[in-house]
VOPAGU-2260 file (C-alpha; in pm, 1 decimal, decimal comma):
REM VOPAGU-2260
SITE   aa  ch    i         X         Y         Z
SITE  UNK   A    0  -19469,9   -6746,9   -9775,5
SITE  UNK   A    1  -19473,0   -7127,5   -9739,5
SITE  UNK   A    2  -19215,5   -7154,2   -9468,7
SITE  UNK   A    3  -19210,6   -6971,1   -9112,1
SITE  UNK   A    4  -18865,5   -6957,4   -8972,2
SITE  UNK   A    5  -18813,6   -7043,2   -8622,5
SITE  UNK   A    6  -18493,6   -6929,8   -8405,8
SITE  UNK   A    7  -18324,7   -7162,4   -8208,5
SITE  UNK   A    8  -18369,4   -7189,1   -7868,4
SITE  UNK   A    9  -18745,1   -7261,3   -7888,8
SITE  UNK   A   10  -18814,8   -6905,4   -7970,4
SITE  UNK   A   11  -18968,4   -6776,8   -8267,3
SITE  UNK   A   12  -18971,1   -6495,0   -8515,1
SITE  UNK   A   13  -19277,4   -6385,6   -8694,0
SITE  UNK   A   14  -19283,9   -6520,0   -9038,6
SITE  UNK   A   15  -19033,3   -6474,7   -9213,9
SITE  UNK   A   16  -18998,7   -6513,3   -9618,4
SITE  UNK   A   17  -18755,6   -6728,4   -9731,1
SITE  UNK   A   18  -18643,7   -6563,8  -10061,6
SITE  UNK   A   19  -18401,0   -6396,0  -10190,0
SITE  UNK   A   20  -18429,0   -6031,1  -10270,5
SITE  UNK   A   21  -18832,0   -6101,3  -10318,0
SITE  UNK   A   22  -18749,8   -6341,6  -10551,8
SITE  UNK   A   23  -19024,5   -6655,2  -10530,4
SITE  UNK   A   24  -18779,4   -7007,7  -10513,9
SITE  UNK   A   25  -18907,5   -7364,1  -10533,3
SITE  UNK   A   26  -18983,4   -7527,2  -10232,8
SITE  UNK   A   27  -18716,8   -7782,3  -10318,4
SITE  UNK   A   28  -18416,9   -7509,2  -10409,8
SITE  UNK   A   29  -18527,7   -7338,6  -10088,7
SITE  UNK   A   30  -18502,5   -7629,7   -9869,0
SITE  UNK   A   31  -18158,8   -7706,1  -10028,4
SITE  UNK   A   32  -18025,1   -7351,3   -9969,1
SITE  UNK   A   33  -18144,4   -7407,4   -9659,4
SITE  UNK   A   34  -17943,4   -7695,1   -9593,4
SITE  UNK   A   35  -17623,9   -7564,9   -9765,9
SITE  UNK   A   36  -17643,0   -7276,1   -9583,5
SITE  UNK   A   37  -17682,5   -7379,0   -9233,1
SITE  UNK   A   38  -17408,0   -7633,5   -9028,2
SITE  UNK   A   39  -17737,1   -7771,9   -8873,0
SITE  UNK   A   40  -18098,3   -7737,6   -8922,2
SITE  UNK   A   41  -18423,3   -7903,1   -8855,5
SITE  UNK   A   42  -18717,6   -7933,9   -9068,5
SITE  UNK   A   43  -19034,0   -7963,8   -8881,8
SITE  UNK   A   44  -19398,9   -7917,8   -8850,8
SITE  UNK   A   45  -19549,6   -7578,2   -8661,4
SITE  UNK   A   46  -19555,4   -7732,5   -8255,7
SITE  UNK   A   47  -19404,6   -8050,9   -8289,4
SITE  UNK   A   48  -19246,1   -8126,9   -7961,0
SITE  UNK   A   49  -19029,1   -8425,1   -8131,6
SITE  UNK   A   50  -18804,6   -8138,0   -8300,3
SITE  UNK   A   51  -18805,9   -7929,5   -7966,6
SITE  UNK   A   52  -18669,7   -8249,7   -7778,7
SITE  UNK   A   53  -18445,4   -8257,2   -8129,9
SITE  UNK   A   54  -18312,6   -7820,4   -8041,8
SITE  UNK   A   55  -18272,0   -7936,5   -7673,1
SITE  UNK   A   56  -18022,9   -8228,6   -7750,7
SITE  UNK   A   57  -17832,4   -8008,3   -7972,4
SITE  UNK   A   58  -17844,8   -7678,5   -7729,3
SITE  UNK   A   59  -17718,7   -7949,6   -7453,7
SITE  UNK   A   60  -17393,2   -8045,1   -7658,6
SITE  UNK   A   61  -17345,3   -7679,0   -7778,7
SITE  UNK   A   62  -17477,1   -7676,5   -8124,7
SITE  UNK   A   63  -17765,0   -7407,4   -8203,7
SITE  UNK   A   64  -17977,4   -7565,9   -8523,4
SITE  UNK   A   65  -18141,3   -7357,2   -8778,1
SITE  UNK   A   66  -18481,9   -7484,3   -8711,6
SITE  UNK   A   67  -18753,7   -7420,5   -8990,1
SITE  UNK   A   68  -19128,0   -7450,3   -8941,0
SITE  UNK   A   69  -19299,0   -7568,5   -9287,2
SITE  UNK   A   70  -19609,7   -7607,0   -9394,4
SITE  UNK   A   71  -19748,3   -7873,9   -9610,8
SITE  UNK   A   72  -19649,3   -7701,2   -9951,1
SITE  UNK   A   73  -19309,9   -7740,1   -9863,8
SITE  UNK   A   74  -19285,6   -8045,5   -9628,3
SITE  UNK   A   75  -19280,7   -8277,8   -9953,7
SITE  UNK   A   76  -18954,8   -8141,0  -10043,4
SITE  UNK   A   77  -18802,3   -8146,3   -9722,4
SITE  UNK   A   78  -18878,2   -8537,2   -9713,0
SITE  UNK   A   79  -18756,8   -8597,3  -10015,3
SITE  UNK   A   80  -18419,9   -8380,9   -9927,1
SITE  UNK   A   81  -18436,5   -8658,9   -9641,0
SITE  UNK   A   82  -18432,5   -8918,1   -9875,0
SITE  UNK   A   83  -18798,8   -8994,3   -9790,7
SITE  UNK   A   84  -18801,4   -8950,1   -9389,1
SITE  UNK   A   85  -19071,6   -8799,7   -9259,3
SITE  UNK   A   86  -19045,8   -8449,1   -9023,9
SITE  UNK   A   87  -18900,7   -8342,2   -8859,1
SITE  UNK   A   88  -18572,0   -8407,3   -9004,1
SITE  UNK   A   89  -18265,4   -8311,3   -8953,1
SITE  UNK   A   90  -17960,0   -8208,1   -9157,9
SITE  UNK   A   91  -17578,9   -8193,7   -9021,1
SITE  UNK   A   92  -17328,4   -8024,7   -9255,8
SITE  UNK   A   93  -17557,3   -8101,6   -9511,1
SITE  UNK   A   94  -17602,8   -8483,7   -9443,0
SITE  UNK   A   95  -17965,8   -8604,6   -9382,1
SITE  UNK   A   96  -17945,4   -8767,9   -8990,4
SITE  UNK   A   97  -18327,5   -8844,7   -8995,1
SITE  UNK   A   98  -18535,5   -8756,3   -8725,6
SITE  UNK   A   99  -18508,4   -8765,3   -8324,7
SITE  UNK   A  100  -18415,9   -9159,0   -8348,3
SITE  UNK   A  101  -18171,5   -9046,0   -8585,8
SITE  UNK   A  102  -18029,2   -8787,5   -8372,2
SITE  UNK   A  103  -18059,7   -9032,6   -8087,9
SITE  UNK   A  104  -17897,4   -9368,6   -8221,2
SITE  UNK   A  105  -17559,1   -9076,1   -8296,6
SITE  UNK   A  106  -17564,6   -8940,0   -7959,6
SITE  UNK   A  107  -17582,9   -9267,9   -7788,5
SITE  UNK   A  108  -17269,8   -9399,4   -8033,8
SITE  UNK   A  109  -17089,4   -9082,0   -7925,5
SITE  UNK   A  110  -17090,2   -8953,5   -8288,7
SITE  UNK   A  111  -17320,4   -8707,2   -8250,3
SITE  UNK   A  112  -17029,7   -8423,2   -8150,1
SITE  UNK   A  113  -16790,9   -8519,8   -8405,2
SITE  UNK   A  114  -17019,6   -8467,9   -8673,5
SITE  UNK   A  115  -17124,8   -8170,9   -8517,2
SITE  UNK   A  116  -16763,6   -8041,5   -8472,8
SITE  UNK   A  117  -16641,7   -8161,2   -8825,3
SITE  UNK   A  118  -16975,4   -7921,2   -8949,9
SITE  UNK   A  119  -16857,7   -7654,0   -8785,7
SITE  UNK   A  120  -17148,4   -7611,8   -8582,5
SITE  UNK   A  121  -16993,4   -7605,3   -8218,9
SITE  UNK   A  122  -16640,0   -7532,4   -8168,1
């Protein structure tokens, strides 16, 4: 499968396929079910320590993202879900934040839990 699904909290799951019933879906109508699906997720790379400083932030102010290892067949349509922005990216309540500055430049304007809260992802 062209994704690996990773759980939050820095472990992981082996691979897991992202279908539906076995049924093959395009890398772009998987990465938006993905994004409709979950309050908060992160798109990333396999290792990339800017979305694990991305899951800490989030852990830290009680919010548990959906965080989604891709590889390159799918990382194009994850960046273009993003509106271009490279990975890892991240999606709240199915808005594209952008990466870690993204994520960053909320926290520090104290609109990082609000958005969080009005996504339903902490409570």
């Amino acid at each position: 499968m062209a994704a690996v699904a990773a759980m939050a909290g820095g472990r992981r799951r082996g691979a897991v396929g992202l279908s539906i019933d076995g049924a093959e879906e395009a890398p772009e109508e998987r990465v938006g079910r993905l994004i409709r699906e979950n309050p908060v997720v992160i798109f990333s790379r396999r290792g990339c320590c800017m979305s694990h400083v991305m899951k800490r932030l989030l852990a830290a102010v009680g919010a548990h993202p959906a965080a989604i290892e891709l590889e390159e067949a799918d990382e194009e349509a994850a960046a273009a879900a993003a509106g271009g922005a490279g990975l890892p990216t991240l999606f709240v309540g199915g808005a594209a934040v952008g990466g870690l500055e993204g994520l960053m430049s909320l926290h520090l304007r104290g609109r990082l839990v609000p958005m969080l809260l009005e996504a339903g992802a902490v409570r």
